[in-house]
C-alpha positions, 0 to 999 in steps of 0.5 A: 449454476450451483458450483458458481453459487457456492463459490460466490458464497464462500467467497462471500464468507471469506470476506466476512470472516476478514471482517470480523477477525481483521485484527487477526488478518491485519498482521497476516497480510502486513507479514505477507507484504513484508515477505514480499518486499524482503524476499530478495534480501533473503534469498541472496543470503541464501545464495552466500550460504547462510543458514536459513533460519540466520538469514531470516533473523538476520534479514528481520534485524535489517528491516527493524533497522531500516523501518526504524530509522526511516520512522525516526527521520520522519517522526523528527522531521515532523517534529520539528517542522510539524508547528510551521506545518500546521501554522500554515495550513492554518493561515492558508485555511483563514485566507480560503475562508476569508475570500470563499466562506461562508458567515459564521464559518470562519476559524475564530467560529469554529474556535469558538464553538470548539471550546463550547464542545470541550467545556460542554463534553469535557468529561470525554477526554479521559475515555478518548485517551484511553482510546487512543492509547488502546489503539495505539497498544494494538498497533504495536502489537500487530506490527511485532506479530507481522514481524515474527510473522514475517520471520517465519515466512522468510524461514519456511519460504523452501515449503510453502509450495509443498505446504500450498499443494497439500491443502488442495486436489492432487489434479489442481496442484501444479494450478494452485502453485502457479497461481500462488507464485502469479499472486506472490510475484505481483505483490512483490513487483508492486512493494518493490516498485512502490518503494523504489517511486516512493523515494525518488518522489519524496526526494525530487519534492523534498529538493524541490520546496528546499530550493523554493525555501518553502518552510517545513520541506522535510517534513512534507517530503517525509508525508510524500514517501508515507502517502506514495502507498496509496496511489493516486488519493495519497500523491493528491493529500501530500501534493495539497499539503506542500502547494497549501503551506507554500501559498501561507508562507512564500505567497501565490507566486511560490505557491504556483512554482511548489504545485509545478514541481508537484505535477512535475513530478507526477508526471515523471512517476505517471510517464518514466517510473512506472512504466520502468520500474512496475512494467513487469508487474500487474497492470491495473486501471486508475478505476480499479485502484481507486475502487480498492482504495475505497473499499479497503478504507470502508472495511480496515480505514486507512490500514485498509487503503494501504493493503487493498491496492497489493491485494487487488495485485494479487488477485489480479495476477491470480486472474492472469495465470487462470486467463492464461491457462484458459487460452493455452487449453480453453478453446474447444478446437485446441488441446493443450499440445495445440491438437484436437480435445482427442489427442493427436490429430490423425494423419490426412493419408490415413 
């Protein structure tokens, strides 16, 4: 009862600490997520000989390239298509209010009382930019350290095992290293996996609403393949924004067709993708996924819906690897080489 209590104590300090210095443990966990994803790039330049320090760089610079590029080509589908967005969701949001709201909450209303709010505390607008650059500063900030981070890890990947057993008992070496590699390679499946879904998603819709001709459609494929990394909440808000600026623009017919081709695709990811592509990974519940989608959103907003999901990976696969450890040499019958918790069992003729 006692070792149970301590361990629930620092466990519950542990993620304190995370809470207190998230600013110090986001880039830590975005780093370790990147490793993840970039481990096999590495180590097949590895393979060819390549110097592991230049194989590190070299794999940095590709994923500065790619990440660079994907944002450019969202940032300016966004751009371009951003207006059309917004103009339709906000005429699908008049046409909702008009048939199902309420009096004095229509969007001249809300207009109205907007521009009251902004003449009212309009001496807030100084401090609220200077806010947003601040965050804005600290983002760039944490993704330069995840990407240094992430460099180093790629390079000393070869000691981390050595480095992991020397923080722990010799006798619980060869436990903590199968963990850590049961952990590792969950969150790995599951950013690989994620990805690869992500960009069949956002291209099957993106097709889907060109030929709908639904306005802004690569803008809203570029929010899908974003949203794909919160499972299930973020298939929910893309889907939403594509069937709401359909039904603004092309009408309730169109609007229809557009949430087919949404749900056809969940379908597809929900029926063929991911039990092909994630089936060697860690299978979680809908429940459990949307428990740690809420409370990485209450601890670290939406950075946190984004990284509770592989983390609750991690510690499932670390859950796996104790349960099965615990099966081979737990039961009080069955020693570890399938004998009595004595040794071997003694012959019958003896």
């Amino acid at each position: 009862m006692r070792r149970r209590a301590a361990r629930r104590g620092v466990g519950a300090v542990g993620v304190w600490l995370i809470v207190e210095f998230k600013t110090a443990v986001t880039p830590l966990l975005l780093a370790l997520l990147g490793t993840a994803l970039l481990g096999p790039l590495h180590r097949r330049l590895i393979r060819m000989k390549v110097q592991r320090s230049l194989a590190a760089g070299i794999t940095c610079a590709a994923v500065v390239a790619v990440v660079g590029g994907a944002m450019y080509i969202v940032v300016n589908a966004l751009i371009e298509s951003g207006d059309q967005i917004i103009a339709s969701l906000k005429r699908a949001a008049a046409d909702l209010a008009r048939h199902f709201g309420a009096a004095g909450t229509s969007l001249d209303d809300l207009a109205t009382n907007s521009r009251q709010l902004l003449s009212r505390f309009g001496g807030t607008a100084a401090s609220e930019v200077i806010s947003g650059i601040s965050v804005v500063g600290e983002m760039i900030a944490i993704a330069v350290l995840a990407l240094l981070l992430s460099f180093f890890f790629l390079r000393d990947s070869d000691r981390a095992v050595s480095t992991l057993r020397s923080l722990v008992p010799q006798s619980t070496g060869d436990m903590a290293e199968a963990m850590g590699r049961r952990a590792f390679e969950a969150v790995e499946g599951f950013m690989r996996g994620t990805t690869f879904i992500a960009l069949i998603d956002a291209v099957c819709i993106t097709v889907g609403l060109l030929v709908l001709r639904v306005p802004g459609a690569v803008g809203l494929g570029a929010l899908v393949f974003v949203f794909a990394y919160i499972p299930y909440l973020g298939a929910f808000i893309s889907g939403s924004m594509a069937v709401l600026v359909a039904l603004a623009d092309r009408g309730f017919v169109i609007a229809l067709w557009a949430l087919g081709v949404v749900l056809a695709v969940q379908v597809l990811e929900g029926h063929v993708l991911q039990p092909m592509i994630q089936s060697r990974t860690v299978q979680m519940h809908p429940a459990v996924v949307m428990l740690a989608i809420t409370a990485g959103a209450g601890i670290a907003g939406i950075l946190g819906m984004l990284l509770a999901v592989p983390l609750t990976a991690a510690a499932f696969g670390i859950i796996g690897e104790l349960r099965s450890r615990y099966e081979a040499v737990g039961d009080p019958t069955q020693g570890p080489g399938g004998t009595g918790p004595g040794g071997p069992s003694p012959d019958p003729g003896s």
